[in-house]
Structure formats: C-alpha cells, structure tokens
PDB file with SEQRES, HELIX, SHEET and CRYST1 records, atoms N, CA, C and O in Angstrom:
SEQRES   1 A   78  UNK UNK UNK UNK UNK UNK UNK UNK UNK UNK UNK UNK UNK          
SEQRES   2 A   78  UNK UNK UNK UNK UNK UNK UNK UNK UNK UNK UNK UNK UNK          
SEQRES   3 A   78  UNK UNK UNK UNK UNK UNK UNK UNK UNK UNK UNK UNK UNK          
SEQRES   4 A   78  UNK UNK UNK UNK UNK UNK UNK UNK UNK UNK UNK UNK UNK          
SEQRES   5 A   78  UNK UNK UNK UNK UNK UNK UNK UNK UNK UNK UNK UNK UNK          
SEQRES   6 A   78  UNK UNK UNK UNK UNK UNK UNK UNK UNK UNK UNK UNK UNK          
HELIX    1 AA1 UNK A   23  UNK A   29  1                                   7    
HELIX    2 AA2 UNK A   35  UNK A   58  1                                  24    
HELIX    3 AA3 UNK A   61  UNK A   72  1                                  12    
CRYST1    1.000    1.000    1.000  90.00  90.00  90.00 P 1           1          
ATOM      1  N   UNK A   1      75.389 131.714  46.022  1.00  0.00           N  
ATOM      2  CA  UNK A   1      75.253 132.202  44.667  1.00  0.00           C  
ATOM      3  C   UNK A   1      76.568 131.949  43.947  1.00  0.00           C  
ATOM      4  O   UNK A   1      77.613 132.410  44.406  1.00  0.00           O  
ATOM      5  N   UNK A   2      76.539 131.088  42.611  1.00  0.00           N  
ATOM      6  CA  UNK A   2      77.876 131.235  41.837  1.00  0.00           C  
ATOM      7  C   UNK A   2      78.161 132.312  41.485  1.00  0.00           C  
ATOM      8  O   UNK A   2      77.413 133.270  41.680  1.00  0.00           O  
ATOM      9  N   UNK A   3      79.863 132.450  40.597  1.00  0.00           N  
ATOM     10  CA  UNK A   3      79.712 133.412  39.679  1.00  0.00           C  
ATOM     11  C   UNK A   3      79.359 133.453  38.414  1.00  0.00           C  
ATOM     12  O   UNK A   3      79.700 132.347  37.995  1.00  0.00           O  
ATOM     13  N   UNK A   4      78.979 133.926  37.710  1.00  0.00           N  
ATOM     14  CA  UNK A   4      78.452 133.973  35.844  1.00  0.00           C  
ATOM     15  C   UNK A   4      79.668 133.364  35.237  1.00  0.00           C  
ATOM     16  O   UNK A   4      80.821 133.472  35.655  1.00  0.00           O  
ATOM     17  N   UNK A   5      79.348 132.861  34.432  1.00  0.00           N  
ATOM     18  CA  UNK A   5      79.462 131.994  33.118  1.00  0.00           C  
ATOM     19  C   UNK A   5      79.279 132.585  32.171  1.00  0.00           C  
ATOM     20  O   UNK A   5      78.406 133.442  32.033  1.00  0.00           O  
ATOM     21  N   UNK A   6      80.213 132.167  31.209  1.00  0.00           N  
ATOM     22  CA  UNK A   6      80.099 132.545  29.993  1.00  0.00           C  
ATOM     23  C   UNK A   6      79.342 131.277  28.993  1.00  0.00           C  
ATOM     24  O   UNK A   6      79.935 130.198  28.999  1.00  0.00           O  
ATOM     25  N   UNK A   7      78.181 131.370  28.224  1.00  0.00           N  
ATOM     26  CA  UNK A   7      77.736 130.524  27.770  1.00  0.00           C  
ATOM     27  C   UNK A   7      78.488 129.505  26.997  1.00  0.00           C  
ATOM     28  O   UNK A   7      79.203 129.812  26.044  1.00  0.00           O  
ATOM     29  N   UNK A   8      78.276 127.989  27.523  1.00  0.00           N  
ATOM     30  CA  UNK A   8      79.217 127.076  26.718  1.00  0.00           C  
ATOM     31  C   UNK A   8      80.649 126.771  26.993  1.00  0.00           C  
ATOM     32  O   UNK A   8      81.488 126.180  26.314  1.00  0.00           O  
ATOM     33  N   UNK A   9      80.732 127.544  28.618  1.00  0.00           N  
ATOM     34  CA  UNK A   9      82.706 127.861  29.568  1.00  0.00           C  
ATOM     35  C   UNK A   9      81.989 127.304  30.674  1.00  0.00           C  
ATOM     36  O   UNK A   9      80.837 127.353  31.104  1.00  0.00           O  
ATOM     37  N   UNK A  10      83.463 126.556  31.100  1.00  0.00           N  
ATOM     38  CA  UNK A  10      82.746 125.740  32.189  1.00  0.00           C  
ATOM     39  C   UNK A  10      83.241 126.661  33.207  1.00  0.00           C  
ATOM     40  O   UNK A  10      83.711 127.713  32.773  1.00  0.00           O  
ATOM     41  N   UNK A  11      83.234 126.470  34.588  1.00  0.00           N  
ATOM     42  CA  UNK A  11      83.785 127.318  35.561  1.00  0.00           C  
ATOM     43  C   UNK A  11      85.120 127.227  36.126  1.00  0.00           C  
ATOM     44  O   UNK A  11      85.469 126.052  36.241  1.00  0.00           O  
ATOM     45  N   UNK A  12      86.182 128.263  36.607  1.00  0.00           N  
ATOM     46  CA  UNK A  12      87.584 127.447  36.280  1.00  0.00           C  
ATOM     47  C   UNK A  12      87.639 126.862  37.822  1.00  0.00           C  
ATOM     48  O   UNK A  12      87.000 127.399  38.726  1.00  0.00           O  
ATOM     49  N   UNK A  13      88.189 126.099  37.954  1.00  0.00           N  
ATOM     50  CA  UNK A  13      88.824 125.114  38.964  1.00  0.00           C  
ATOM     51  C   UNK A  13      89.797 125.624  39.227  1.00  0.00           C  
ATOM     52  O   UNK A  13      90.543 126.014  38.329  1.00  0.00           O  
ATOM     53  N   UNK A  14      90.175 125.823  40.858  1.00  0.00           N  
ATOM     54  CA  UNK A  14      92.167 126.314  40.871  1.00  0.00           C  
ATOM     55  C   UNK A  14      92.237 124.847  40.783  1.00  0.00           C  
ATOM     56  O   UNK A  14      91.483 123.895  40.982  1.00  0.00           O  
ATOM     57  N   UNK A  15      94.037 125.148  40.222  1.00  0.00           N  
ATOM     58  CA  UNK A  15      94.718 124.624  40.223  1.00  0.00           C  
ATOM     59  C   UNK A  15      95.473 124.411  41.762  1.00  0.00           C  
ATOM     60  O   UNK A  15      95.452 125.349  42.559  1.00  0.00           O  
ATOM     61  N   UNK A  16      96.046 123.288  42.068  1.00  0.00           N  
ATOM     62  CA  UNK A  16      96.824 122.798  43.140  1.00  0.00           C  
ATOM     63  C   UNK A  16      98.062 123.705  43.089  1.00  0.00           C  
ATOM     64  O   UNK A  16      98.362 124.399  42.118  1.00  0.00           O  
ATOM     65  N   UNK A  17      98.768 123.622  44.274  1.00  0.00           N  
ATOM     66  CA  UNK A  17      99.706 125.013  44.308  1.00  0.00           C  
ATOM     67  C   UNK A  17     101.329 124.288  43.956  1.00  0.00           C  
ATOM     68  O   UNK A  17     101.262 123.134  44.378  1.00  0.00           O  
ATOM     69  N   UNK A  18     102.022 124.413  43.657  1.00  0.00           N  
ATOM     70  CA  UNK A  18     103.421 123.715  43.215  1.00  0.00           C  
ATOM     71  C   UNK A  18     103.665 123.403  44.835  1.00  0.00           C  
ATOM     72  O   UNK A  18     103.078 124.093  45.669  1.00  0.00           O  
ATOM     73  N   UNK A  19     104.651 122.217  45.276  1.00  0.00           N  
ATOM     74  CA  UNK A  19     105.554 122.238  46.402  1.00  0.00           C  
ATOM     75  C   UNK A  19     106.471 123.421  47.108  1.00  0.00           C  
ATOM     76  O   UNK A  19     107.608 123.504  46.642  1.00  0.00           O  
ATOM     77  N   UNK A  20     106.229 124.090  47.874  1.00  0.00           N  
ATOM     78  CA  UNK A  20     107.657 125.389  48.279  1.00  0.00           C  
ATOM     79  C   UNK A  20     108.643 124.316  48.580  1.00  0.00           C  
ATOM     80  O   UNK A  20     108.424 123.515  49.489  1.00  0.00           O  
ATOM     81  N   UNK A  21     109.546 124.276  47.972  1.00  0.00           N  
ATOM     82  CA  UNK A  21     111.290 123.576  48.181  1.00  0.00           C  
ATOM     83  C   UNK A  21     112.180 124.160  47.300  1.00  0.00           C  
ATOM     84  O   UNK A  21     111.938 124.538  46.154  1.00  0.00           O  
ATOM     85  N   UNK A  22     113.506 124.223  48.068  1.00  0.00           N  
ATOM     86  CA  UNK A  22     114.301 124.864  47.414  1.00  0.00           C  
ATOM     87  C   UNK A  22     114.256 126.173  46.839  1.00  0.00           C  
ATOM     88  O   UNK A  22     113.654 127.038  47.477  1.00  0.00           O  
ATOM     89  N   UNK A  23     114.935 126.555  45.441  1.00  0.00           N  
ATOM     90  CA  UNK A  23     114.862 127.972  45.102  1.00  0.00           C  
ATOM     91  C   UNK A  23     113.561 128.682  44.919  1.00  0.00           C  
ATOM     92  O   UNK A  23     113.321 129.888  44.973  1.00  0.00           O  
ATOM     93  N   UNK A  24     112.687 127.553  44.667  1.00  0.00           N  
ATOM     94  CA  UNK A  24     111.460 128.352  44.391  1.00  0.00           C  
ATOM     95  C   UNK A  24     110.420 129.190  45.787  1.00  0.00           C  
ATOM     96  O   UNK A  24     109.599 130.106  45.777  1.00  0.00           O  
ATOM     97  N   UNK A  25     111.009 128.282  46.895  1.00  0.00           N  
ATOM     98  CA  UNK A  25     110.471 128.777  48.543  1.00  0.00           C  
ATOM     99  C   UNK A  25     111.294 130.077  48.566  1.00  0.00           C  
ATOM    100  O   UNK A  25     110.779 131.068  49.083  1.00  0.00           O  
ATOM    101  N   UNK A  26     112.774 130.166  47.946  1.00  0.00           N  
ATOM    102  CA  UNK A  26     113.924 131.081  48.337  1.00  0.00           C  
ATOM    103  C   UNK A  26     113.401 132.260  47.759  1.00  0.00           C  
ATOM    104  O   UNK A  26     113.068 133.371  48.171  1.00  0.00           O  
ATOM    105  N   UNK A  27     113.437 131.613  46.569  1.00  0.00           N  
ATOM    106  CA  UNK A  27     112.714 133.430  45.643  1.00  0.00           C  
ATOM    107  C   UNK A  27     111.911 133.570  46.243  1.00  0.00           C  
ATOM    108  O   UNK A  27     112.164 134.630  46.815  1.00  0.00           O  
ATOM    109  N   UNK A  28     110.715 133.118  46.682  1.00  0.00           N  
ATOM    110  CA  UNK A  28     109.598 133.840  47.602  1.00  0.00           C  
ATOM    111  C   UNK A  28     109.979 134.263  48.392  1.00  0.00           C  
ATOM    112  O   UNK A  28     109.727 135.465  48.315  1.00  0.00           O  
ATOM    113  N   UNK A  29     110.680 133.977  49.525  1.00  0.00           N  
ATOM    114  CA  UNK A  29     110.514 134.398  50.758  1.00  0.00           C  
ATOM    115  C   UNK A  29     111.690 135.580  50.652  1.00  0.00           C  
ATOM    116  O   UNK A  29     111.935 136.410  51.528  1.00  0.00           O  
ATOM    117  N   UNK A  30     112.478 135.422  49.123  1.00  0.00           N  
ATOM    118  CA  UNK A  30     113.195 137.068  49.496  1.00  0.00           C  
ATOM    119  C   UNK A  30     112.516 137.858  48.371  1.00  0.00           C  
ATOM    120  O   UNK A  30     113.131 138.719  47.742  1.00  0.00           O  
ATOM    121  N   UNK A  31     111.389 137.587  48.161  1.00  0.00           N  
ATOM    122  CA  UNK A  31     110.680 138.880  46.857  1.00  0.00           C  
ATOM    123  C   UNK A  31     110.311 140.030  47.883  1.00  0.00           C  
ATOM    124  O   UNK A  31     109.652 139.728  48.878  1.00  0.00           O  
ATOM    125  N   UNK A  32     110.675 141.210  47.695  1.00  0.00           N  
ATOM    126  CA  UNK A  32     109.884 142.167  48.635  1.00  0.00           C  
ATOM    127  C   UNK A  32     109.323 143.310  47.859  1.00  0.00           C  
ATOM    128  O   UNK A  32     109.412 144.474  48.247  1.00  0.00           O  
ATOM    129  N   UNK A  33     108.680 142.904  46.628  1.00  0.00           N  
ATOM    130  CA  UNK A  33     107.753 143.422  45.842  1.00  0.00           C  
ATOM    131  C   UNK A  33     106.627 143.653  46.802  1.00  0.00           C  
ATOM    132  O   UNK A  33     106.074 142.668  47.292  1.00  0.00           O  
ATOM    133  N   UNK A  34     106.180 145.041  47.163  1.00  0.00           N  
ATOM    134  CA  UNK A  34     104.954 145.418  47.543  1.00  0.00           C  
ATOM    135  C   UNK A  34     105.199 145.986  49.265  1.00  0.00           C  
ATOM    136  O   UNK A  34     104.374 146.629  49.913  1.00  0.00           O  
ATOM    137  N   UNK A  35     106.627 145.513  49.757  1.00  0.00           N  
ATOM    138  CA  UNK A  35     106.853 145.822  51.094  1.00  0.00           C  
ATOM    139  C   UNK A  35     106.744 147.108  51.266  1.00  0.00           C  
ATOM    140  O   UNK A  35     106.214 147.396  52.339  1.00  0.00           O  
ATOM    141  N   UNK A  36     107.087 148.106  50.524  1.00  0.00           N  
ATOM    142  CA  UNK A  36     107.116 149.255  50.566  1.00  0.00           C  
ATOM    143  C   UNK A  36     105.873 149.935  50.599  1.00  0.00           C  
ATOM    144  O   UNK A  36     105.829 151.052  51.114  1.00  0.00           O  
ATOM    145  N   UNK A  37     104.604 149.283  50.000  1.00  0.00           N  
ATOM    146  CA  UNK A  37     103.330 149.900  49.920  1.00  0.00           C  
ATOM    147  C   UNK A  37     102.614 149.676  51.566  1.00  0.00           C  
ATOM    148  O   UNK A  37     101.830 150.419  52.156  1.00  0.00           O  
ATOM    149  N   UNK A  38     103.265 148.272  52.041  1.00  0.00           N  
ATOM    150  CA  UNK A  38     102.506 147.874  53.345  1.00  0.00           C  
ATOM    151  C   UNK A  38     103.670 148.693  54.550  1.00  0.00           C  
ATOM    152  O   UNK A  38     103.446 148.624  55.759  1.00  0.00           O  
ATOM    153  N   UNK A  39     104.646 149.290  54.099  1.00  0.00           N  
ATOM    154  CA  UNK A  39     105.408 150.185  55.209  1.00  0.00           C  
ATOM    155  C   UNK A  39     104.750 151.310  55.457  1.00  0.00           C  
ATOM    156  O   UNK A  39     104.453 151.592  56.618  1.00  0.00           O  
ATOM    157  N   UNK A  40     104.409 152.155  54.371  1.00  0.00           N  
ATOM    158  CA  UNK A  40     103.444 153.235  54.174  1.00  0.00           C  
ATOM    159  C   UNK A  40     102.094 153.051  54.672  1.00  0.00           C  
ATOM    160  O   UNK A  40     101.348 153.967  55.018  1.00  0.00           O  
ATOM    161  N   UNK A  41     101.885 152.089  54.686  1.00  0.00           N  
ATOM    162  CA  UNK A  41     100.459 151.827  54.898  1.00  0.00           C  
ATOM    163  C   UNK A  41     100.418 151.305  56.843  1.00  0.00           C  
ATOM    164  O   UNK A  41      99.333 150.918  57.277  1.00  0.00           O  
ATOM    165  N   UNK A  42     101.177 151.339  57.444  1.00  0.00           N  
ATOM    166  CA  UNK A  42     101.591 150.774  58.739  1.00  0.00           C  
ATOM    167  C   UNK A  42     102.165 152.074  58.991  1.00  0.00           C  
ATOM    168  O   UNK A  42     101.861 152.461  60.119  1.00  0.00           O  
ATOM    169  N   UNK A  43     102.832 152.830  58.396  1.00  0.00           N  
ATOM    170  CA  UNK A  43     102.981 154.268  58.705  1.00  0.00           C  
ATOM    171  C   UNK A  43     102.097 155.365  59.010  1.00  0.00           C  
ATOM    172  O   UNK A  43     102.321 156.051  60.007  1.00  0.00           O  
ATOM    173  N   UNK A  44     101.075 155.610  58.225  1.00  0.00           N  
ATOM    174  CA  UNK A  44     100.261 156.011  57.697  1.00  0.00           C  
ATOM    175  C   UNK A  44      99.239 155.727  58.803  1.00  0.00           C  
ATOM    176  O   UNK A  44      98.801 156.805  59.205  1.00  0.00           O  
ATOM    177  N   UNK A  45      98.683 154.677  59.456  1.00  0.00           N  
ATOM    178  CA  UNK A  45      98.237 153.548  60.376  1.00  0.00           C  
ATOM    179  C   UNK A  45      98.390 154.572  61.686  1.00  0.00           C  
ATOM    180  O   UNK A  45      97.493 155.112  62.334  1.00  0.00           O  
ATOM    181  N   UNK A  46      99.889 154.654  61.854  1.00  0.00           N  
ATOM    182  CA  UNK A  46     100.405 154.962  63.114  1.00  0.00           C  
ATOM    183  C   UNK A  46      99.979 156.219  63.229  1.00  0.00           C  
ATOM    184  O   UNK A  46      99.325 156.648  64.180  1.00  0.00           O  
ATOM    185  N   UNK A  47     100.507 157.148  61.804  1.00  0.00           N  
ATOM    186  CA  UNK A  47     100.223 158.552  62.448  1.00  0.00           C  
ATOM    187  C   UNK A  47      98.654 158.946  62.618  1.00  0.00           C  
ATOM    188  O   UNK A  47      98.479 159.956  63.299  1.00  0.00           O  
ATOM    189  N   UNK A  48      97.547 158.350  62.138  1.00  0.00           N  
ATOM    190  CA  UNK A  48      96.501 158.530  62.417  1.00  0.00           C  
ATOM    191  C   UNK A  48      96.247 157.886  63.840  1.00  0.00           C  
ATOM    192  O   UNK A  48      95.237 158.329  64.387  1.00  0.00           O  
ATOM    193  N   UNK A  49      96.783 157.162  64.383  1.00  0.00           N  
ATOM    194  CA  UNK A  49      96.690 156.856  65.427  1.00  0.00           C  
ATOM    195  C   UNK A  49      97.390 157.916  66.957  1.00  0.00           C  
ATOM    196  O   UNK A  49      96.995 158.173  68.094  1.00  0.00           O  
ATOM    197  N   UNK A  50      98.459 158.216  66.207  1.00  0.00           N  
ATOM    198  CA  UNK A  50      99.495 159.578  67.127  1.00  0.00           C  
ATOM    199  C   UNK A  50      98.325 160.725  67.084  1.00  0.00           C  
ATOM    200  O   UNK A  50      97.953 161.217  68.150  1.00  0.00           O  
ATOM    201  N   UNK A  51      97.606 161.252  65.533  1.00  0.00           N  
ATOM    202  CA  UNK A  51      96.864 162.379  64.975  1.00  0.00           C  
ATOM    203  C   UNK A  51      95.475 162.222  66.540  1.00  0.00           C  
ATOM    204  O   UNK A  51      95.140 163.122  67.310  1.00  0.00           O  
ATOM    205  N   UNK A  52      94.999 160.814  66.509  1.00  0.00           N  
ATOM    206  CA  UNK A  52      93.865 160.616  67.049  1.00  0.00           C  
ATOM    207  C   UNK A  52      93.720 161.287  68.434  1.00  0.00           C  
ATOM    208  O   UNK A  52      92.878 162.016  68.959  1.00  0.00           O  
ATOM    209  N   UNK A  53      95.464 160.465  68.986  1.00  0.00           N  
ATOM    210  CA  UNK A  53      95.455 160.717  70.590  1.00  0.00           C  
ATOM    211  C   UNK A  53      95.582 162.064  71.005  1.00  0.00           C  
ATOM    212  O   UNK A  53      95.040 162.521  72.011  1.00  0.00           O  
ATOM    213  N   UNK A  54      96.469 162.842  70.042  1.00  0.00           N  
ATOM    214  CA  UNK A  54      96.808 164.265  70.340  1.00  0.00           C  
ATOM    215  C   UNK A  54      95.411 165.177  70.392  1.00  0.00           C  
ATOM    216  O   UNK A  54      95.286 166.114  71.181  1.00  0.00           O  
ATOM    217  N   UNK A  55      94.549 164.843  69.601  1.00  0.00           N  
ATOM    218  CA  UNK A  55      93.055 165.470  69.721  1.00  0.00           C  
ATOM    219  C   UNK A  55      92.505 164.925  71.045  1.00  0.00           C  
ATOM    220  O   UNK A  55      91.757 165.807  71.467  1.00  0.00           O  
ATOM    221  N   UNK A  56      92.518 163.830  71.956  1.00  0.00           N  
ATOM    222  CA  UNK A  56      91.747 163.558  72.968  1.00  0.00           C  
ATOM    223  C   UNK A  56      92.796 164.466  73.904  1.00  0.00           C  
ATOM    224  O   UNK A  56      92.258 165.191  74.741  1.00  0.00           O  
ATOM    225  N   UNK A  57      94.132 164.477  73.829  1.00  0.00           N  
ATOM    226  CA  UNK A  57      95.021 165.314  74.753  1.00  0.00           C  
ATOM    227  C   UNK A  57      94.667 166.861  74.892  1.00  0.00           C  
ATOM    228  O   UNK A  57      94.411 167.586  75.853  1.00  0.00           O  
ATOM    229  N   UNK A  58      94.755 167.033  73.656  1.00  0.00           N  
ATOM    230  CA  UNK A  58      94.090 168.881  73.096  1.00  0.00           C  
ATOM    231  C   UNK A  58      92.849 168.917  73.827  1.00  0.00           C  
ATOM    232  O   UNK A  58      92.760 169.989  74.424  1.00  0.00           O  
ATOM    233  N   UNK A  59      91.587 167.959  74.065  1.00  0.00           N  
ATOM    234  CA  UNK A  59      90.007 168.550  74.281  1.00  0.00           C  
ATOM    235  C   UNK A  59      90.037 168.881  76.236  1.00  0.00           C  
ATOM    236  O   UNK A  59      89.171 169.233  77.037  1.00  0.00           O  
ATOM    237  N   UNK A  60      91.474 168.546  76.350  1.00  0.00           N  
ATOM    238  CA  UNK A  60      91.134 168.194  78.011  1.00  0.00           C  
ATOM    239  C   UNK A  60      91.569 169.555  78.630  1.00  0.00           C  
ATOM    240  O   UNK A  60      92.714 170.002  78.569  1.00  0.00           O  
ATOM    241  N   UNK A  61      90.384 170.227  79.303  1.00  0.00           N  
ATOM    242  CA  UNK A  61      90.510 171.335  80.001  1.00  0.00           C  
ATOM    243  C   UNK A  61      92.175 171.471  80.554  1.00  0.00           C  
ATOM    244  O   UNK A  61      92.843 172.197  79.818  1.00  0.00           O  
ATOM    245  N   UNK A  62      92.707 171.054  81.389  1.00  0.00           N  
ATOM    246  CA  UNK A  62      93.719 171.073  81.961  1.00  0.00           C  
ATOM    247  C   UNK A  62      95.234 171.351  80.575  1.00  0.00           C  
ATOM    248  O   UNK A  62      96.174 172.103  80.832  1.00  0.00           O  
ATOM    249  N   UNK A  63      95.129 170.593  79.249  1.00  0.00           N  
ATOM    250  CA  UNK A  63      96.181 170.978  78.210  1.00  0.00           C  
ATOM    251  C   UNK A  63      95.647 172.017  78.305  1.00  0.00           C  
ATOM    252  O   UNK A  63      96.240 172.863  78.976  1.00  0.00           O  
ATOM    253  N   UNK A  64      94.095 172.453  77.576  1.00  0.00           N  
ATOM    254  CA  UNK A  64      93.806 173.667  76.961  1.00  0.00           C  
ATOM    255  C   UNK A  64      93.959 175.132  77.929  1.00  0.00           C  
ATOM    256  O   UNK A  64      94.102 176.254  77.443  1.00  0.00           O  
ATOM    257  N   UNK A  65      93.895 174.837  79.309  1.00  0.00           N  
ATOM    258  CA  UNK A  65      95.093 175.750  80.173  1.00  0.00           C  
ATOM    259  C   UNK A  65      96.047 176.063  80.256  1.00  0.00           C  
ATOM    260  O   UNK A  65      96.404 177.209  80.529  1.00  0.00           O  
ATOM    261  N   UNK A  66      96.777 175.069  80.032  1.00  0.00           N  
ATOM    262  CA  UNK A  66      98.446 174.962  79.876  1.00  0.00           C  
ATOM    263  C   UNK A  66      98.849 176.019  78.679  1.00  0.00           C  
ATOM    264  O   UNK A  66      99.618 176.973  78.787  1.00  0.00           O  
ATOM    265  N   UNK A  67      98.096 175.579  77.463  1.00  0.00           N  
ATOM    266  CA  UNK A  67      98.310 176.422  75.922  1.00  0.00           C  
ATOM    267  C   UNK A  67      97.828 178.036  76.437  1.00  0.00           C  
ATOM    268  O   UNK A  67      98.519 179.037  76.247  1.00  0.00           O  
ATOM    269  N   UNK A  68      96.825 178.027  76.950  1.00  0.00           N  
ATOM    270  CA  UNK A  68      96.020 179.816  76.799  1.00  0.00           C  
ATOM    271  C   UNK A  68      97.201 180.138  77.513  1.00  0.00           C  
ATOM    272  O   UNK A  68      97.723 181.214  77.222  1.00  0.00           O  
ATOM    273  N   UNK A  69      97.804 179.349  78.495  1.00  0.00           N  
ATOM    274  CA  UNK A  69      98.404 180.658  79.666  1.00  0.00           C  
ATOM    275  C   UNK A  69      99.572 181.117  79.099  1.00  0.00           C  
ATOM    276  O   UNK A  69     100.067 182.237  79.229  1.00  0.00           O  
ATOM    277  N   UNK A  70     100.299 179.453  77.962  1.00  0.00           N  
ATOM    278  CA  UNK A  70     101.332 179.946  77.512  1.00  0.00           C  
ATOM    279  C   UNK A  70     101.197 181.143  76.056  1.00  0.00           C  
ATOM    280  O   UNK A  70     101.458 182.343  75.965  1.00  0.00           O  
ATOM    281  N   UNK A  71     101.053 180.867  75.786  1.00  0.00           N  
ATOM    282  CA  UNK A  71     100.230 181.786  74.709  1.00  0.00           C  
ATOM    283  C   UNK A  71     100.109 183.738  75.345  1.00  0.00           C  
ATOM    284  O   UNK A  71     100.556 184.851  75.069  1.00  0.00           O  
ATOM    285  N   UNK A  72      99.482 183.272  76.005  1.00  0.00           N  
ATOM    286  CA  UNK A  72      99.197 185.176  76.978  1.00  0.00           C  
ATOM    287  C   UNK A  72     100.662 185.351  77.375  1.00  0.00           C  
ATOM    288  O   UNK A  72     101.137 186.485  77.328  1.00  0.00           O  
ATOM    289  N   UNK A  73     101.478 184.231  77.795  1.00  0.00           N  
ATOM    290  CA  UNK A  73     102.949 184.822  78.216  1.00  0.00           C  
ATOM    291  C   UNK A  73     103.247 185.297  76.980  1.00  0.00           C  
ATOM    292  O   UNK A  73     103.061 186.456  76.610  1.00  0.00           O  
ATOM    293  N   UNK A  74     103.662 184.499  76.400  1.00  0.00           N  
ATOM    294  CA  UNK A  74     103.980 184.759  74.856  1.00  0.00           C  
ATOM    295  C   UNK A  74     103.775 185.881  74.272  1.00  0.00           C  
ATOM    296  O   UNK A  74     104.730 186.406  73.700  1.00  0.00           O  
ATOM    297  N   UNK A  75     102.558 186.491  74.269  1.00  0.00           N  
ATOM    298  CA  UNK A  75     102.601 187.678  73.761  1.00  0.00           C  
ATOM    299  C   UNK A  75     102.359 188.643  75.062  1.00  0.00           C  
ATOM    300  O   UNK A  75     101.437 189.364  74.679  1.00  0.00           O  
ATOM    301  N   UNK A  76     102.525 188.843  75.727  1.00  0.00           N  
ATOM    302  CA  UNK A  76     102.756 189.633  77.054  1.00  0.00           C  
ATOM    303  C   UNK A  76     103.780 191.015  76.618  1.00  0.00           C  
ATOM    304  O   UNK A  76     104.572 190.649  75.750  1.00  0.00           O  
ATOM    305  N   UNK A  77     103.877 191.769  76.807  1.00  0.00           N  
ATOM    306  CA  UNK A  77     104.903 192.505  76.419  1.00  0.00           C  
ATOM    307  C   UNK A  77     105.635 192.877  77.391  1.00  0.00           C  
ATOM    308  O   UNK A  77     105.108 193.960  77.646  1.00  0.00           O  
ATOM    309  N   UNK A  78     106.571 192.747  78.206  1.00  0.00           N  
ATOM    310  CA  UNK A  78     107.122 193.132  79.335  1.00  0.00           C  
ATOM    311  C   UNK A  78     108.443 194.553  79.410  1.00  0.00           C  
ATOM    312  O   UNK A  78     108.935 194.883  80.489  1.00  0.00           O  
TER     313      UNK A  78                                                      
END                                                                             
C-alpha cells in the first residue's frame, strides 16, 4: 500500500545522503544531542530489570522466611 497524495503532488523521492568526510563526519560523530534521553532510557531499562528480579527473590519461600523471622526479632521485646 502507498502513502496518500496530495492531488496534483507527486510522491517525494529521498534524496541521496551527502559523503561523511572530514568536518562534516566530525560534527556527527561528536553531536550528543539526545544521549541523555537514551541514558535514561538504558537506566530506566535496568532498574526494571533489578525491580523484576527482586520480586522472583521476594516470592521464594526460603527469602520470605528469612524476612518473617527477622521481623519477629525485630519487634521481640526482650
């Protein structure tokens, strides 16, 4: 399926991409416009991934022992 047309517009063609040489490869490869959104986003990544494992760690009888017993010490009054 194309995309729509505007009646009487032809459809655009890309254009060919310039050569990377020299300053113009340089400015690219040091622009770091947007790095900051994909750090966050690789951050963000991770801790849902840390968030994920700590819930399969938490469901396992043996942690959820570990916590009650510490917990009853905890408030124990001696």
């Amino acid at each position: 399926m194309s995309a729509p047309t505007l009646a009487g517009s032809r459809p655009s063609v890309p254009r060919p991409l310039p050569p990377l040489t020299g300053p113009s490869a340089r400015r690219l490869f040091l622009d770091e416009r947007g790095a900051a959104t994909a750090e966050y986003a690789i951050a963000t990544m991770a801790a849902v991934a840390f968030a994920g494992l700590l819930v399969v760690i938490m469901r396992s009888d043996e942690v959820r022992g570990i916590l009650t017993d510490l917990v009853r010490r905890a408030l124990t009054v001696q």
